[in-house]
N, C-alpha and C positions, 0 to 999 in steps of 0.2 A: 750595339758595339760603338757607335759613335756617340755616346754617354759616356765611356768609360773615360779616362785621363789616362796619358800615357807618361811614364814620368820623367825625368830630363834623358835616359839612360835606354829607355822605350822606345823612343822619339827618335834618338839618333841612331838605333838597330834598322826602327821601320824604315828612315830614309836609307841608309848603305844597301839593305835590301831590296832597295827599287834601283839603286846606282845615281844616289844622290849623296850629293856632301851633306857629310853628319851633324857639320857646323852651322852652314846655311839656312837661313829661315827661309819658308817658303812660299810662296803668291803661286796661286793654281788658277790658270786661265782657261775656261771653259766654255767658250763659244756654242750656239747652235748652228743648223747648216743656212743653207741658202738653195731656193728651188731653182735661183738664175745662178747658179755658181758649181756648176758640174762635166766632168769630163764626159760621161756618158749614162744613162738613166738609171744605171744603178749604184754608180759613183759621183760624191762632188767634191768640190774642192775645200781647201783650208786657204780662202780669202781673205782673211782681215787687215786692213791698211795700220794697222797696228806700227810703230815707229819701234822697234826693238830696239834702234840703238839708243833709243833717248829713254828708253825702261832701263836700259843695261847699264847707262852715265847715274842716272839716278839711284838707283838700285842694287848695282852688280858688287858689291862690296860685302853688303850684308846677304843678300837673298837671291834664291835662284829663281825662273821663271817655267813654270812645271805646264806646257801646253797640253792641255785635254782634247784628243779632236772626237768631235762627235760619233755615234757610231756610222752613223751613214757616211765620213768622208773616209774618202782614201787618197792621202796624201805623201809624195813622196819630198818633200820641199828641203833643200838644203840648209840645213841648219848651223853647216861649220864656223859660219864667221862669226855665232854666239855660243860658241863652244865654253861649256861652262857655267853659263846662264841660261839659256833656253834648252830648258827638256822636255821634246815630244813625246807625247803617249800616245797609246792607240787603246787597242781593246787588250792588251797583256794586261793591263792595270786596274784592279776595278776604281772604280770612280771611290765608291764609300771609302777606301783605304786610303788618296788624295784628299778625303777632308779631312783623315784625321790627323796628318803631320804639316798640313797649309792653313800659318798664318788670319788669307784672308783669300775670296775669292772674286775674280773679276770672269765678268759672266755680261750677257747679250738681252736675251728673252728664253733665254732656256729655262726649261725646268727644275732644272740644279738648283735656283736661287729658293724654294721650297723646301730643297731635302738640306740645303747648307745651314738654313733657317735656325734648325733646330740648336746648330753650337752656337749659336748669339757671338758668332765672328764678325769682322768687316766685310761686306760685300759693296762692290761697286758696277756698276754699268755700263760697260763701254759699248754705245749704241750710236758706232757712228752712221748708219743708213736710217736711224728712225721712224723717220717720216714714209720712206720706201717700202719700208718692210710693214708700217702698221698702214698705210694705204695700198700696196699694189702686192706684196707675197701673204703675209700666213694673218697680217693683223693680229690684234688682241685677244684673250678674252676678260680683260679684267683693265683699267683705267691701270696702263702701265708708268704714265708720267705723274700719276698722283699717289700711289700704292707702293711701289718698291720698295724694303727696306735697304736703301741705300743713293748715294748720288747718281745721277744719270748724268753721263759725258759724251762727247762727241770727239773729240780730240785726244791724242796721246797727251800733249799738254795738260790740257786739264783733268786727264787721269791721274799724271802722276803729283798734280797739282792736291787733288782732292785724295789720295793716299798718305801724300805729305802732311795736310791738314790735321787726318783722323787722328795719323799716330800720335800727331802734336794733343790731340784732345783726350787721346785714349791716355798718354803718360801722365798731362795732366791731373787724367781723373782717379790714375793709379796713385799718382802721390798723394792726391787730395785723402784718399780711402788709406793709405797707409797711414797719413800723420794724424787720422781719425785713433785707429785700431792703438798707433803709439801712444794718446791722449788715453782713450782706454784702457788702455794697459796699465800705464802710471797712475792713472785714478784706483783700480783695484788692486794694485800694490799698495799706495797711499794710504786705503782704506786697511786689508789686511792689517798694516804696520801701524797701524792706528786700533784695529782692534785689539790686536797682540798685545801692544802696548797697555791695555785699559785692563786686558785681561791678567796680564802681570802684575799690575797695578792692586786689581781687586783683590790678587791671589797672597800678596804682600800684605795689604788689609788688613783680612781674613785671617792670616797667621798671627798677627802682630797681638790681635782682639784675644785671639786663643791662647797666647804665651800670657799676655797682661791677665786674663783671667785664670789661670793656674798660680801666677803670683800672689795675686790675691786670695786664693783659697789657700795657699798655701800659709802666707802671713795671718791666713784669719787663728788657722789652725792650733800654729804655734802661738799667738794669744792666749788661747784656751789655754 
């Protein structure tokens, strides 16, 4: 499913049907939990020092900010004063259905950053306990600071610093590929209208040879 393309018209059903704006592009923030960040052992919390309002100044214009809480948290956290821009999920929503109208995904050490892998979207790291979490809770199992496809941040700053960046490189590289495709295009038009051309030409030719030669049989005839 998350191969498919959904097309401009797809895209804005699947958002309205989760109760997001059909306009809004989307950033899906997908945290893991935390083993020191819980109300009681079989709940934890949705912790992150994440700066909303400094995602919301940046961002709230164009895009909304679609919170995934892990399955293990149970969070009740007042969301009204990003009303608009922050949209909590829980377990209503499956997860696969948030990759496929978001963007780009900001994520921790969770597993997500595997299964998101697959749509060659942006992913970013917002790891601001790093150090804590890969020496004293769950650590790695793979060289997390050399491996990730994506930046690792510690700050909202330089999140939204390092999203600012991409898109700058991504439109970049989008125009770059368009005025390629443009360049192509006009080359096999050029060519076409050049063949055409020759082949008219030849077709003209060919007539001209054939009329001149009935002339001639014809004046030999009358001679006779």
């Amino acid at each position: 499913v998350l191969f498919l393309p959904l097309s401009k018209e797809e895209l804005e059903k699947e958002k309205q049907k989760f109760g997001f704006p059909a306009k809004k592009r989307v950033m899906l923030y997908a945290p893991t939990w935390r083993d020191n960040a819980f109300y009681n052992k079989a709940d934890y919390r949705f912790d992150s020092p994440m700066d909303f309002e400094a995602m919301y100044r940046a961002f709230g214009e164009e895009y909304i900010l679609v919170v995934k809480y892990h399955y293990m948290v149970r969070e009740n956290k007042d969301w009204r004063k990003f009303a608009g821009f922050v949209y909590p999920v829980g377990d209503e929503i499956d997860i696969a259905a948030l990759y496929r109208i978001s963007e780009l995904l900001i994520t921790d050490y969770s597993s997500v950053m595997f299964d998101y892998s697959i749509l060659h979207r942006p992913m970013f790291f917002y790891a601001y306990d790093l150090e804590a979490y890969r020496d004293n809770l769950r650590g790695f199992y793979f060289d997390m600071e050399q491996e990730v496809p994506g930046p690792i941040v510690t700050t909202t700053k330089e999140l939204v610093q390092a999203i600012i960046e991409t898109r700058k490189e991504t439109e970049q590289k989008t125009n770059a590929d368009n005025k390629i495709i443009r360049q192509t295009e006009a080359k096999i038009s050029e060519n076409k209208g050049t063949e055409q051309k020759t082949d008219t030409d030849n077709k003209i030719t060919r007539q001209t040879k054939i009329t001149n030669g009935s002339i001639t049989v014809r004046k030999t005839e009358v001679e006779e």
